[in-house]
Structure formats: C-alpha cells, structure tokens
C-alpha positions as CSV (number, residue, x, y, z in Angstrom):
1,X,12.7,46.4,10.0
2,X,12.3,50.2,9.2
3,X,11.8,51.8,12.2
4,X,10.5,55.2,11.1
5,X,6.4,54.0,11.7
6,X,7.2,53.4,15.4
7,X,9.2,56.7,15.8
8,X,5.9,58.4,14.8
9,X,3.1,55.9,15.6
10,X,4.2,54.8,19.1
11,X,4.0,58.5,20.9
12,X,0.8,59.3,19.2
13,X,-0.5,56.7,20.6
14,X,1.1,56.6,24.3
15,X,0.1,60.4,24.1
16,X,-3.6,59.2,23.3
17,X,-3.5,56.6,26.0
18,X,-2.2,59.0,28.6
19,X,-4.7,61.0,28.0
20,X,-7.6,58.7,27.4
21,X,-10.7,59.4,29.7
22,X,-10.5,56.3,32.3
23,X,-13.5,57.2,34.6
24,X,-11.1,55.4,37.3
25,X,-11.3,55.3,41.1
26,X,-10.3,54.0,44.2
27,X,-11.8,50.7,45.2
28,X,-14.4,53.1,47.4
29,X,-15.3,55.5,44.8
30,X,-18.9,54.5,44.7
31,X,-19.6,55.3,48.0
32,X,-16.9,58.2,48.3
33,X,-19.0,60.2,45.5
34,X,-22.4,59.0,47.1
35,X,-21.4,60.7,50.2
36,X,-20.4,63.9,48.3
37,X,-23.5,64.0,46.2
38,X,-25.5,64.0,49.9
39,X,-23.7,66.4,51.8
40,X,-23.8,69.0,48.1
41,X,-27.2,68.4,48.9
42,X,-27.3,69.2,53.0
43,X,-25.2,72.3,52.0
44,X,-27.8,73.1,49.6
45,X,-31.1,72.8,51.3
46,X,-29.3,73.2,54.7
47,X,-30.9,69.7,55.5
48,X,-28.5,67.2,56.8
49,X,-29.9,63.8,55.5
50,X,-28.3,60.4,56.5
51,X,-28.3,57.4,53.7
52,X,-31.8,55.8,54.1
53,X,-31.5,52.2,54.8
54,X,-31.9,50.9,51.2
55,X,-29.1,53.2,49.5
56,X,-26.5,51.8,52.3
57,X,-28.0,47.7,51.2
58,X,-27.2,48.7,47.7
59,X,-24.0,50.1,48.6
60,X,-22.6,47.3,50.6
61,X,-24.1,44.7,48.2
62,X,-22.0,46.4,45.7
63,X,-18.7,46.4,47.6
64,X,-17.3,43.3,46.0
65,X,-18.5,44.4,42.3
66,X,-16.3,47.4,43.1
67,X,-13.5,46.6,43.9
68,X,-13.5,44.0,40.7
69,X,-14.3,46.7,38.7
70,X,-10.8,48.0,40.2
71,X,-8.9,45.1,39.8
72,X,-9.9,45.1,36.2
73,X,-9.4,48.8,35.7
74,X,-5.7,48.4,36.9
75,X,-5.3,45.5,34.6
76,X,-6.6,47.4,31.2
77,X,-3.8,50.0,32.6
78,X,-1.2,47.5,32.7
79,X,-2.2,45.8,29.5
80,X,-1.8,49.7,27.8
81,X,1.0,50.5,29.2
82,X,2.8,47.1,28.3
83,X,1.4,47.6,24.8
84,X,3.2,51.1,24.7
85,X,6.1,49.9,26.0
86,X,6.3,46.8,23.5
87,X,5.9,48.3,20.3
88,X,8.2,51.3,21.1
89,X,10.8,48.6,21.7
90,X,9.7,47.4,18.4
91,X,10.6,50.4,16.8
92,X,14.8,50.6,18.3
93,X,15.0,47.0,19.0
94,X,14.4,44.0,16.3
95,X,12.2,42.1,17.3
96,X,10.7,38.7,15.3
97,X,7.5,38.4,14.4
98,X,7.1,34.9,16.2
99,X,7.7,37.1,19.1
100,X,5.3,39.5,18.4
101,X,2.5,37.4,17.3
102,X,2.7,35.9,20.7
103,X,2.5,38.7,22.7
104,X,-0.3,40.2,20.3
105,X,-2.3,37.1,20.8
106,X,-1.5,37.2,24.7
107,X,-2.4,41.0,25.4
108,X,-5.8,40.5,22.9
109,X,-6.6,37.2,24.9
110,X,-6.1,39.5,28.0
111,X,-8.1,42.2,26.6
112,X,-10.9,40.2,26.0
113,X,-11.3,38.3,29.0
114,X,-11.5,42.1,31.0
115,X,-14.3,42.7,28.7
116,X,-15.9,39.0,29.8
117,X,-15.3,40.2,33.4
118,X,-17.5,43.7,32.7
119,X,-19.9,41.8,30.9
120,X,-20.3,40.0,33.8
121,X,-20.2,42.5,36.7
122,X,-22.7,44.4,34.9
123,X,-25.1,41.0,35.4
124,X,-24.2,41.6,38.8
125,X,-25.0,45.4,39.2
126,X,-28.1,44.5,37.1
127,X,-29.4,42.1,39.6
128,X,-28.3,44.6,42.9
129,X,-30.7,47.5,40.5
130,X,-33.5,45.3,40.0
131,X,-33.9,44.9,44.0
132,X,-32.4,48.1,45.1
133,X,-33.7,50.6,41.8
134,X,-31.3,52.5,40.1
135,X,-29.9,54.2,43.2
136,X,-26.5,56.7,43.0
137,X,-24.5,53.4,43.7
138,X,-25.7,51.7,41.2
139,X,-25.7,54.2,38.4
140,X,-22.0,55.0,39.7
141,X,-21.4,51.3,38.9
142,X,-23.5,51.2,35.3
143,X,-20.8,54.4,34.6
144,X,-17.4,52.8,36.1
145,X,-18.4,49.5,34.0
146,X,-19.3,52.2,31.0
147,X,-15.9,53.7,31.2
148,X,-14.1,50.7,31.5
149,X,-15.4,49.0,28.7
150,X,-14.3,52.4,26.3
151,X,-10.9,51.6,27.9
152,X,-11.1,47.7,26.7
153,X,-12.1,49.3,23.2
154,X,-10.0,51.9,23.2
155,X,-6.9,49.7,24.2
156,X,-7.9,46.5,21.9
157,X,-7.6,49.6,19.0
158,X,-4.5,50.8,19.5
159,X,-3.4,47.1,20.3
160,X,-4.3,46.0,17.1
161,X,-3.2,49.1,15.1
162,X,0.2,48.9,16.0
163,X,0.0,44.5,15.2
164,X,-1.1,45.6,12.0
165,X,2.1,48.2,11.9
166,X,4.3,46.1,13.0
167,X,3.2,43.6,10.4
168,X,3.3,45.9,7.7
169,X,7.1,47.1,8.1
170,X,7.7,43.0,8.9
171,X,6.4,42.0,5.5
172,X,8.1,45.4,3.8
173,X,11.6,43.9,5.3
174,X,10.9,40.5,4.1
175,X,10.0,41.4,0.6
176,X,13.1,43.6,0.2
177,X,15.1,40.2,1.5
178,X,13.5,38.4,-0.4
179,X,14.1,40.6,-3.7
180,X,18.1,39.9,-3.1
181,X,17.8,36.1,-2.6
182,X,15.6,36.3,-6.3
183,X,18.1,38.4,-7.8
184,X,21.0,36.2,-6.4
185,X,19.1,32.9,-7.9
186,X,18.6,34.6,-10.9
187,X,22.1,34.9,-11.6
188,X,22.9,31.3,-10.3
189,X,20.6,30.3,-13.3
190,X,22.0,32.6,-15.3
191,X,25.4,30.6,-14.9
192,X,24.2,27.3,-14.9
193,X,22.7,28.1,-18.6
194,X,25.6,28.8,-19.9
195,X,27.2,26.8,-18.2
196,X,25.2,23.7,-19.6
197,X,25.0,25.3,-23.0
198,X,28.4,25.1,-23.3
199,X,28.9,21.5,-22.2
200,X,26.5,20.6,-24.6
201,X,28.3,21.8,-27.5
202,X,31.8,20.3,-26.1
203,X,29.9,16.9,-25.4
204,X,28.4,16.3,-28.6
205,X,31.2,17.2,-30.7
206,X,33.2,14.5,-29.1
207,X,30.5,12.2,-29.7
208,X,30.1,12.2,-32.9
209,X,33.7,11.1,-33.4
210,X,34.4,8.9,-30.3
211,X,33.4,5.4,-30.4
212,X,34.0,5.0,-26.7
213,X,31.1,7.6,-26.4
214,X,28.7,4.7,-26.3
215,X,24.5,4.9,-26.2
216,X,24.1,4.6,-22.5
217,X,27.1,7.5,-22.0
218,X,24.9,9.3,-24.2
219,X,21.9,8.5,-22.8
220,X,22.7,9.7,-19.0
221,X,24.1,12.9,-20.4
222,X,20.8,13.6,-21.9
223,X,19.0,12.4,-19.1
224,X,20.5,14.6,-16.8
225,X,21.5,17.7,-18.8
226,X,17.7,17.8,-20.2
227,X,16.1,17.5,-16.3
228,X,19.0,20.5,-15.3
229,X,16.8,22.4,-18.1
230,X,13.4,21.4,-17.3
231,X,14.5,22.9,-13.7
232,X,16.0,25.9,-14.4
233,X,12.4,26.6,-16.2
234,X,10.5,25.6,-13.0
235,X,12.7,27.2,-11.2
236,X,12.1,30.8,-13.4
237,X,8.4,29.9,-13.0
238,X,8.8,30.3,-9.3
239,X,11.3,33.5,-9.3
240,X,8.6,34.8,-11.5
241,X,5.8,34.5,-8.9
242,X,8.1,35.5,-6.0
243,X,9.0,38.3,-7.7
244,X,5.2,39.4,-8.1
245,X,4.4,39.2,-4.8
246,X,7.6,41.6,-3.5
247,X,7.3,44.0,-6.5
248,X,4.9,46.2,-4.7
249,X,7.5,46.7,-1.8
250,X,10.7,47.0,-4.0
251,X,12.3,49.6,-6.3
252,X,10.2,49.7,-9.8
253,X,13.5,49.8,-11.5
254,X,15.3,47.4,-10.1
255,X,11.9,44.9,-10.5
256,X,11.4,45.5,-14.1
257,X,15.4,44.7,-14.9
258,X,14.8,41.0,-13.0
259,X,11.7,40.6,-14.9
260,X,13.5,41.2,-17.9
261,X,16.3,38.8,-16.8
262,X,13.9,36.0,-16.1
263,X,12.0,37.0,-19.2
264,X,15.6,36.4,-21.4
265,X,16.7,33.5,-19.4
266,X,13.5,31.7,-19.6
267,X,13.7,32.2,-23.8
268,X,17.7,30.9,-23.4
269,X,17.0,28.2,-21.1
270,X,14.7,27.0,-23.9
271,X,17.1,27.4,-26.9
272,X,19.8,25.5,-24.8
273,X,17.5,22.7,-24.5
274,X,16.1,22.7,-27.9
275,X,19.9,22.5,-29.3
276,X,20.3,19.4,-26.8
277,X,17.3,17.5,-27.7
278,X,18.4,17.9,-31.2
279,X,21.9,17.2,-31.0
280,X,20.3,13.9,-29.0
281,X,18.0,12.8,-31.6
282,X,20.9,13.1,-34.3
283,X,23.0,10.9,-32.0
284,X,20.5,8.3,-31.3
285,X,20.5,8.2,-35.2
286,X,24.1,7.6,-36.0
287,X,24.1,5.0,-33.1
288,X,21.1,3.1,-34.4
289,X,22.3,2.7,-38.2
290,X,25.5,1.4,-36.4
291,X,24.1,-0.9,-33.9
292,X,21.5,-2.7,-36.8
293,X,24.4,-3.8,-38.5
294,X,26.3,-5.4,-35.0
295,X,22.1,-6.4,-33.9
296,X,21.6,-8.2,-37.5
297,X,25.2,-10.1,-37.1
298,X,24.0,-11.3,-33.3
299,X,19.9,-12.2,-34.4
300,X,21.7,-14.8,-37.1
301,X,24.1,-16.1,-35.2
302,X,20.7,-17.2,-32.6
303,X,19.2,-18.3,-35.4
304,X,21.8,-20.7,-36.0
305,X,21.9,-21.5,-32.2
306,X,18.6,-22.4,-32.1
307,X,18.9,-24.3,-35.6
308,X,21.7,-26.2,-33.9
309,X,19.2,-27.1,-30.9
310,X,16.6,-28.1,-33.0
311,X,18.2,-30.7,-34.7
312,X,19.7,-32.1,-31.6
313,X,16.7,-32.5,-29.8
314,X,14.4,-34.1,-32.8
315,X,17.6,-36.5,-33.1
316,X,17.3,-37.5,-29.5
317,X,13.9,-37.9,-29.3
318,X,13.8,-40.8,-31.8
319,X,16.9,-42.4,-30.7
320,X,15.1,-42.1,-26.9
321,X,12.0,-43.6,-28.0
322,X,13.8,-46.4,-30.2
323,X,15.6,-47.6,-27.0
324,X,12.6,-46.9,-24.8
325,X,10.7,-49.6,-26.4
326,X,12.8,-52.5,-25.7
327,X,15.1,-51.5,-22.7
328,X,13.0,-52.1,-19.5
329,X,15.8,-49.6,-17.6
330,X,13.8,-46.7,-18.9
331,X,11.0,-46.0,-16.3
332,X,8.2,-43.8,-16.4
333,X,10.4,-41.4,-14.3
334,X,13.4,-41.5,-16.7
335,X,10.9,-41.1,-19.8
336,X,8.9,-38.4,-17.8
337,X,12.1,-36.6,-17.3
338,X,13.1,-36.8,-20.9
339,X,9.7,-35.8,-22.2
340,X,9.5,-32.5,-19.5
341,X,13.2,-31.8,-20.4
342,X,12.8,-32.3,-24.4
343,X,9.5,-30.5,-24.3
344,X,10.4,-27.3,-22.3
345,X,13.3,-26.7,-24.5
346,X,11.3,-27.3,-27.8
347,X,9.2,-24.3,-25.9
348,X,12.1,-22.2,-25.0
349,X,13.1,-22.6,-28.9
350,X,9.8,-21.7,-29.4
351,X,9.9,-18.4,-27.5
352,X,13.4,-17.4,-28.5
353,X,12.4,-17.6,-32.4
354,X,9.3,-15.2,-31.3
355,X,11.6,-13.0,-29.6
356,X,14.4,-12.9,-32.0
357,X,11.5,-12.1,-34.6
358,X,10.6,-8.9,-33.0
359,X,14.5,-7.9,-32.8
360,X,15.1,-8.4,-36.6
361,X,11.6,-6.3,-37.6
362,X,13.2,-3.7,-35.4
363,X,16.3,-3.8,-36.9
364,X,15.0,-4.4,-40.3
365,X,13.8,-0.5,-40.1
366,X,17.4,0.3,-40.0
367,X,19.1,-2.4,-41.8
368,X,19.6,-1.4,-45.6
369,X,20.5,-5.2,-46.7
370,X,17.3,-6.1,-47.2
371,X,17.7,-9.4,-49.0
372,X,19.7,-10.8,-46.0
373,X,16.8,-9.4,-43.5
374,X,14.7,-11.9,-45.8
375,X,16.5,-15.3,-45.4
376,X,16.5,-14.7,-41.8
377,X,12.9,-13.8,-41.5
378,X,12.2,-17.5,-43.5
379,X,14.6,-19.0,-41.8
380,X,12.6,-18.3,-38.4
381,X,9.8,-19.2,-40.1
382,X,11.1,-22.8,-40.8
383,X,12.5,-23.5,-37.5
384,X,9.0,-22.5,-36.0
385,X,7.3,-25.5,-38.2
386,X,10.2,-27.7,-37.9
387,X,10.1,-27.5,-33.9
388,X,6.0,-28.0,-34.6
389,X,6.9,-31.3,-36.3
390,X,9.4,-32.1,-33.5
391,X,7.0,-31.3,-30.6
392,X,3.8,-33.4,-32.1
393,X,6.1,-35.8,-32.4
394,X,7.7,-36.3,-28.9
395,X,3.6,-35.9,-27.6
396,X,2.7,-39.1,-29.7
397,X,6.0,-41.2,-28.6
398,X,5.0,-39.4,-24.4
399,X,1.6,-40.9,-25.3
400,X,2.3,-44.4,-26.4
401,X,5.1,-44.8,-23.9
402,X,2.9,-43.9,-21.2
403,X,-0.1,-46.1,-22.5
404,X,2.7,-48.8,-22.9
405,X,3.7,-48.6,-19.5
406,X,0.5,-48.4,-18.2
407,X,-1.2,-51.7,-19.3
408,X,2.4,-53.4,-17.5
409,X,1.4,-51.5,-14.3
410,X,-2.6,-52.9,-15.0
411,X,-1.5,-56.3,-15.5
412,X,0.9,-56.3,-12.4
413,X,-2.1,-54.6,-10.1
414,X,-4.1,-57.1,-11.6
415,X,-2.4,-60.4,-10.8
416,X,-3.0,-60.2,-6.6
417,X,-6.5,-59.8,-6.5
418,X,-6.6,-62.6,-9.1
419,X,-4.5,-64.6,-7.0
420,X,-6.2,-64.2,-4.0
421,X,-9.6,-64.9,-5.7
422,X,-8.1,-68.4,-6.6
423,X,-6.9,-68.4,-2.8
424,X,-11.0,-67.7,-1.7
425,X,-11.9,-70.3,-4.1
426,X,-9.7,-72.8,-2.4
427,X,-10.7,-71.8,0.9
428,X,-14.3,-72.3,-0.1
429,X,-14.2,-75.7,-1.7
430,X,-12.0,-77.1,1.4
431,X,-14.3,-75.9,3.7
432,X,-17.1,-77.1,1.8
433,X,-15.3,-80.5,1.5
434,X,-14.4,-80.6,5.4
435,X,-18.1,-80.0,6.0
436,X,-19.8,-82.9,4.6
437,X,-16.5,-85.1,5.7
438,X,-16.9,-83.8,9.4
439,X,-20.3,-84.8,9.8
440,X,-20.5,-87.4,7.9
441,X,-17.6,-89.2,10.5
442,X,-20.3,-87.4,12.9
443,X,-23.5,-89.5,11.9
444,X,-21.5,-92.9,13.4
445,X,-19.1,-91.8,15.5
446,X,-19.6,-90.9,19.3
447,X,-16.3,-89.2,19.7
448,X,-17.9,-86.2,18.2
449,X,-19.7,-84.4,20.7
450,X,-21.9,-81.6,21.0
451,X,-19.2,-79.6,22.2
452,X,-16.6,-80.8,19.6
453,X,-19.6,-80.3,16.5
454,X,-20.1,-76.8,18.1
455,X,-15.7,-75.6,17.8
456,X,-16.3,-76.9,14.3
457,X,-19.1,-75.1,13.5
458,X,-17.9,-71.6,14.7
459,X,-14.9,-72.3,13.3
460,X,-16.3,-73.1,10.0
461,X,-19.0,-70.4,10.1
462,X,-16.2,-68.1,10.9
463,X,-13.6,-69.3,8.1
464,X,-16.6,-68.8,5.7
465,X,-18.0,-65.1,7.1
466,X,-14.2,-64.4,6.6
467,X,-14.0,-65.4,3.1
468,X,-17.3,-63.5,2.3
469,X,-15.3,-60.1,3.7
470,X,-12.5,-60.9,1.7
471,X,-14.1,-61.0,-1.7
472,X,-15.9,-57.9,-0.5
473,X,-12.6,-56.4,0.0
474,X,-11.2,-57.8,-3.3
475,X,-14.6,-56.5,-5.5
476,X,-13.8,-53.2,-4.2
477,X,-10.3,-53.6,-5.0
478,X,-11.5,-54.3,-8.5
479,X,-13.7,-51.3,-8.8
480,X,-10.9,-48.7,-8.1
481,X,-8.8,-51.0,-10.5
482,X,-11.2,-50.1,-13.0
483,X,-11.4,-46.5,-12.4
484,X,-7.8,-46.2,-12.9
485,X,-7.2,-48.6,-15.5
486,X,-10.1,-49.7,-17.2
487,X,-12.1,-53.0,-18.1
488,X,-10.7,-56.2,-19.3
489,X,-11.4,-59.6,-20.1
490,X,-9.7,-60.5,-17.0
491,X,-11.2,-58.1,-14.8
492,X,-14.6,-59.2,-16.0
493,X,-13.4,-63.2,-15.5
494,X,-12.0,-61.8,-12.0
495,X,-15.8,-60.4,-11.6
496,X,-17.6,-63.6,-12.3
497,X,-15.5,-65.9,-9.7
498,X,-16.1,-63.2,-7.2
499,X,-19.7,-63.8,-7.5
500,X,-19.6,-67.5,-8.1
501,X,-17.7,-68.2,-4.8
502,X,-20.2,-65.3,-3.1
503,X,-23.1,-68.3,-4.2
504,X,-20.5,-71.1,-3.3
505,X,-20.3,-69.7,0.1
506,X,-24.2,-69.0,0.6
507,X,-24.6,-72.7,-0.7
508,X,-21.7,-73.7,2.1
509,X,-23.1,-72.1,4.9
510,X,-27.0,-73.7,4.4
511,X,-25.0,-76.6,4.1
512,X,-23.5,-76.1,7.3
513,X,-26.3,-74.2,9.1
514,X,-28.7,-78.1,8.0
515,X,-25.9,-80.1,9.4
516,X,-25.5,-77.9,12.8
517,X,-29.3,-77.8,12.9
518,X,-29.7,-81.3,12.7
519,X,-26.5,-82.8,14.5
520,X,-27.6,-85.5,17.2
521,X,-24.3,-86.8,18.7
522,X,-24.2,-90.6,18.7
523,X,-24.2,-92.4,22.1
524,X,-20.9,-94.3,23.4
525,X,-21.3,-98.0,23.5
526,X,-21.0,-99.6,26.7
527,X,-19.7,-102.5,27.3
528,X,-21.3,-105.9,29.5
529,X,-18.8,-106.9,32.4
C-alpha cells in the first residue's frame, strides 16, 4: 500500500481535529457559566441578585441531560482520536482492508449512535424549555448539544475521508498486483500455444502414416487439444477485461504492450486451432474411405447371418407344426414357447435387416463399388419379404394350433357338467319312482306312520330342493362355458335336459306335496283274544 497519502493526509487532519472548536465542558458547565453570567451582572449594576427559584428548577432538571451531554462529548473525542491514530497506523503499518472496513463500519456505527443520543437530549432540553422558557441553562444546553453535533459532523467527515483514502491506495495496490498476475498468465498462454501448436504438427504427421493411430486416438486428441484452444480464448477474453479495469492504475506503457500481446495471442490462438480443425477433418477423411471398405465387408457378412437364420427358422416352423398335429406331447405351453421363441427372432431379423440398411446407405456415401453396394441393398430387401412370408406363416399354424387345442379343452370342460346332468336326471327319476312306490305301500300298510311318511317327505323334499340347486349350479357352469368357448350342439342338448329335469322336478314335488297333503296312515289291526 503506498503510504505517501497518509504521510500527508493524516496530520492535516489530526491538526484540524486538535484544533476543531468543541464547545466542551465539565459535567457542571451549565451552571458554572450561569453563575458567572450573574455575578458579571452584580458587578455591573452593583446589585447582588440570587437565582430566582425557576432558573435553579431548570438547572437541576437539567443536571442529568448534562452530564450525558459529557459522556457523549468524551466519546466523540475518543472516537477522533482513535480515528487519528488508526489511519496514521495505516499509513507505516499494512493493514488489510477486511480490517479496515470493520473498524470503519464500527467507529461510523459509533458516530451515529452519539448523534441519536443528541437528537435525543435535545427532546429532553426541549421539554425542560417548554416549562421553564428559554432560560441561560437551557440555551447553554441548546449550544453544548449545537457544538457537539458539529463535532459528530466534523468527525464522521474526516472518518470517512480517510476510508475513502485508504480505499483508494488499497485498490491502487491491488490493480498494480493484479497487472503482474495478468502479465504472468499471459505468458503462460503464450507457452501453452506454442506449445500445442507444435504438438499438433508432430501428431498429425504421424497420423497420417500410422495405422495404430486409430479414429478414437484421433478423436480424444482433437477433443482435448481443440477445448485447450477454446480456453486459452476465454481465458484472453478475461485478461482482456482484467486488464481494463487496472489500466487506469498501471504504467500506460507497460498496458499497451499486454494489450498488444493479448491482441497477437488471441489472432495465434485462432490460427493454431484453425490448422487443428483442419488437419482433423482431413483425418476423419482418410479414416472413413478406409473404414467403408472393412464396414462393407462386416454389413455382408450379417446379411449372410441373418440369411442363414431365416432359413433355419422357416424350416423349423413347418417341421414343428407337421409334428404338432399328430404328437399329443406338444402342449399349448411347448407350442406357445415355440411360437414366442420363433416369432421374436423373425422380429430381431426383422430389426437387424433395418439396422444394417442404415449402415450400408452410410457407407454407400463412401464406398466406390457401387455394384456390390447394390446386391446387398436387394439382398436386404428379399430377406425382409422372405421373413414376411415366414412370419404370416408361423401366425396361421399359432392360430390353427391354438383353435385345435382349444375345441379338445371345450370338449373335456364339457363332459362333467354333462355327466352330472345325466346324474340329476337319475336322481330325479328315482326319486320320482320311490315317491309313488312309498305311498303307494303307504295306502295299505299301517307300518307307515305319520312320523315315518314325515322322514320321507323331508327327505325327499330335500333330495329334490338339492337337485334343483345343482342344475342351478351346472346352468351357470354352462354359461361361463359359453363365454369362453362358445355354443354347440352339445351345449344346447346340455341346455334342454337342464330345463326338462327343472319341469321333472316341479312335476315331482306336486307329486309329493298331493301325496304328503293327503297321507292318512292306516290303522293296525287288532286282533280278538
């Protein structure tokens, strides 16, 4: 930090504050001067007077505001005299400017809250003058809290003066710091263009004669070396701006000859890069006429691949099929597997042709044998239609299979609610049967009691209720059959004996029902002795 401002600014000022008017006294000054003022006037008019009653209220009632007033005059003294004392430290010492800041901000703060305090003892004298008038005590007071607050000014001034100093020859230093950090990165630049401009040349001169300098070598050399340019231009950029804002406190010289450098390393940097983005293209070009040739060789040897695949898989899926339809080994699951397993690699054919199309127009921009480009293009072309063929194919045998399989699992669904239709029917037509038997034996014969007719009525009307549920259960049975497979002629035949023994069993139980209504056990004979 220069210290030359401080030699001159600091005693001016601790000069000025020395001798700054501070209307200061003693806590008792007010009343000292009062006294004064009356016995000048004794003296005068040979008239001793005493202070009338009201000038003595005033004067006690302004005892406390007077010694505040001291307390803050003493502190506005302190806060000069520190400020003196700071910033001609400032000047021998270094200080930093966190430091300073910090006590700037403390001794302003401090400053300001003396002026608060005035501000506010004045409310104070102002209320003592509005009850006592504007006596010598209290126009001592207005004038102590009048000087005090030129004091505040005076010292908040020179306070803020010197901050701004002290700022000044703070940002001077910094700027002339800053000017040999830019000039030091400037050179670093300076050395890394060459630097790179150099490789460059070295690099590509290999490259075009080693094969082991391969695309993705290439590529990361580029990649690197072309970002190393892009930031030594954004890097300029910024020197450029730095060096703007630190001209002003720099030699003139010595500014214009790094401007100049930046200006010539800026205009380098971007030759250098040029020369590497064309050196790059005419790389990328030798290594694309070389790899169509190895691509071309690769794309028809998947061609063939896929050709290969093609043929094996429409092969197997007739020789599946064929054996499908008389070998009862191959379940839906085994066929289900075959079809998913045939299908998505017809698919991934499918999608490997597509791709490897895309790969040979690419390469065809590259590839001078055009006539061989050609048969592969139609030979894509075919293996797309033949694996059309193939797929349609394997759907149709999928569909029949499954449509195959699935009037087996109808029939098989089918045959136990048949069977236990014909069991209902039974049941009916031997309960009928036992009906009319049982009370036919009942009509004559007095074994059959009411008790024994009532068992075989509950049982019966039970056996029968039963039956009703069952073809309930069965009719229902029938009706999800049909959702999931379909009508038939034997679901409709199943259909009609469901509601033929449904009127078998109505018919039953009115048979029942008339013979329970009317049943009139017989009486047991009795014998003379």
């Amino acid at each position: 930090m220069k210290k030359s401002i401080f030699k001159i600014a600091v005693p001016t000022l601790a000069l000025g504050l020395a001798f700054a008017p501070m209307a200061s006294a003693a806590p008792n000054d007010v009343s000292q001067k009062t006294v004064i003022s009356v016995k000048s006037d004794s003296k005068s008019k040979g008239v001793v007077q005493k202070l009338n009653a009201k000038e003595k209220e005033a004067i006690k009632k302004l005892s406390s505001i007077t010694k505040n007033l001291s307390k803050v005059e003493v502190n506005v003294k302190q806060l000069s005299t520190a400020t003196v004392y700071f910033y001609a430290k400032a000047a021998t010492t270094p200080i930093s400017s966190r430091v300073e800041a910090e006590f700037y901000s403390s001794t302003s703060g401090k400053l300001k809250a003396n002026a608060n305090q005035l501000k506010a003892l004045k409310k104070q004298v102002d209320h003592v003058a509005k009850k006592y008038k504007n006596t010598d005590a209290v126009a001592a007071s207005y004038k102590k809290i009048s000087d005090l607050n030129k004091e505040v000014s005076v010292g908040s001034k020179n306070l803020t003066d010197l901050h701004n100093q002290f700022k000044t020859i703070a940002i001077a230093e910094e700027a002339k710091k800053q000017f040999i950090l830019i000039n030091n990165s400037i050179t670093k630049i300076e050395a890394n263009i060459a630097e790179l401009s150099k490789a460059t040349v070295e690099f590509y001169a290999k490259a075009f004669s080693d094969s082991t300098i391969t695309s993705t070598v290439e590529g990361k050399f580029y990649s690197i070396y072309s970002a190393t340019f892009k930031a030594n231009t954004t890097q300029l950029q910024s020197l450029k701006k730095q060096l703007d804002s630190v001209a002003k406190y720099n030699d003139a010289v010595a500014v214009a000859a790094a401007n100049k450098k930046i200006s010539d390393l800026t205009n380098l940097n971007s030759v250098a890069s040029k020369n590497l983005t064309d050196l790059h293209t005419q790389f990328k070009a030798k290594v694309t006429a070389e790899e169509a040739a190895k691509q071309f060789i690769s794309i028809n040897n998947k061609i063939t691949n896929v050709e290969a695949s093609v043929a094996e898989l429409t092969k197997a899926t007739v020789e599946f099929y064929a054996k499908a339809a008389n070998d009862a080994t191959i379940t839906a699951h085994v066929e289900s597997n075959f079809y998913s397993s045939t299908s998505s690699k017809l698919k991934a054919n499918t999608n490997h042709l597509k791709e490897l199309k895309k790969q040979l127009d690419v390469v065809a921009k590259n590839y001078t044998d055009t006539n061989a480009v050609a048969v592969a293009d139609k030979k894509i072309s075919d293996l797309n239609n033949s694996i059309s063929v193939t797929s349609k194919n394997l759907n149709d045998l999928h569909t029949s299979f499954k449509a195959k399989l699935k009037a087996e699992e109808a029939k098989k669904q089918l045959a136990p609610i048949t069977d236990n239709i014909s069991k209902v029917e039974a049941s009916v037509a031997e309960l009928t049967k036992a009906t009319v038997d049982f009370y036919t034996k009942a009509a004559t014969n007095s074994s059959v009691t009411i008790q024994v007719e009532a068992e075989f009525y509950a049982k019966t009307s039970g056996a029968l209720l039963s039956n009703t549920k069952q073809l309930l259960n069965l009719k229902n049975q029938l009706d999800v059959f049909v959702k999931t497979y379909g009508t038939s002629v034997e679901v409709t035949t199943a259909i009609s004996k469901i509601n033929a023994q449904n009127k078998a069993i109505v018919l039953a139980v009115d048979t029942l029902t008339n013979f329970h209504t009317n049943f009139k056990p017989v009486p047991p004979t009795t014998t003379n002795p």
